[in-house]
C-alpha positions as CSV (number, residue, x, y, z in Angstrom):
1,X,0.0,0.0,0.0
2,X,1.5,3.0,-0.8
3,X,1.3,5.7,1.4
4,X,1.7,9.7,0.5
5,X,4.0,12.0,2.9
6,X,2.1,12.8,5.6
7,X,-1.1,10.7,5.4
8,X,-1.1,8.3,8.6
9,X,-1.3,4.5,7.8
10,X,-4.5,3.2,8.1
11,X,-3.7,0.3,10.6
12,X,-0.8,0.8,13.1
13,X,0.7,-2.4,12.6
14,X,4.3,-2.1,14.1
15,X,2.1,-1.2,17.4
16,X,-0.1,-4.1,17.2
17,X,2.5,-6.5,16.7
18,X,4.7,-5.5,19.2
19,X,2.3,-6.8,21.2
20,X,1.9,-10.9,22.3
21,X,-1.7,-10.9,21.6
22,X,-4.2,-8.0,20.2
23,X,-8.1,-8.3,19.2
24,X,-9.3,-6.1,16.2
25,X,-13.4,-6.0,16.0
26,X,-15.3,-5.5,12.9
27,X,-16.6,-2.1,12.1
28,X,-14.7,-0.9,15.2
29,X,-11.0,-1.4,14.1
30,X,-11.4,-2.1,10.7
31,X,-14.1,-1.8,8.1
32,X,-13.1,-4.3,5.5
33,X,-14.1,-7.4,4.8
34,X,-13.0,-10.1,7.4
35,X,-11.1,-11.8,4.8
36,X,-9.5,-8.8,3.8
37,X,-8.3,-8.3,7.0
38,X,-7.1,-12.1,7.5
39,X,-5.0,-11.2,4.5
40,X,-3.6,-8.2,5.7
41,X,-3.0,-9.8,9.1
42,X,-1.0,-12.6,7.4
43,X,1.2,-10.3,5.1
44,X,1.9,-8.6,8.1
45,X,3.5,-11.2,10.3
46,X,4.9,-12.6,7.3
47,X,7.1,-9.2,6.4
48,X,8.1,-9.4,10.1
49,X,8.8,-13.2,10.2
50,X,6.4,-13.4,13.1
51,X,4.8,-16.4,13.7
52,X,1.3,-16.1,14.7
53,X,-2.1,-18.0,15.7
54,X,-5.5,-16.5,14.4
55,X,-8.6,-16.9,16.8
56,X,-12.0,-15.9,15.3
57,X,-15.2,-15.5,16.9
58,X,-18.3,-13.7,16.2
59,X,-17.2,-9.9,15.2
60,X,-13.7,-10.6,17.0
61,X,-10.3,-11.6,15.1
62,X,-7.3,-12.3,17.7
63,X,-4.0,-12.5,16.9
64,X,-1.4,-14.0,19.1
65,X,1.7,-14.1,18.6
66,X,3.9,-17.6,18.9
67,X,8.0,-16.2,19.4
């Protein structure tokens, strides 16, 4: 995603996944499609080599982290 100077990333991903575990809730923290965001999540952890475990349940995605 390319992002202009200046404009704020949409999702704050180095913040999230500095984290062991974080919950993102549809139309709260994101506004995609859940699949879109289990993509995103996944290319995320993948550009940081982060292993991770995805937890779904009703509007709730968790991610946990596995170092």
């Amino acid at each position: 995603m390319a992002v202009k100077r200046g404009q704020p990333r949409k999702y704050p991903w180095g913040a999230l996944f500095r984290r062991n575990e974080f919950t993102l809730i549809e139309g709260v923290d994101y506004t995609c499609s859940r699949a879109s965001m289990l993509q995103m999540i996944r290319n995320q952890a993948s550009g940081r080599e982060l292993p991770i475990k995805i937890t779904q349940r009703d509007d709730r995605i968790t991610v946990r982290v596995m170092e």
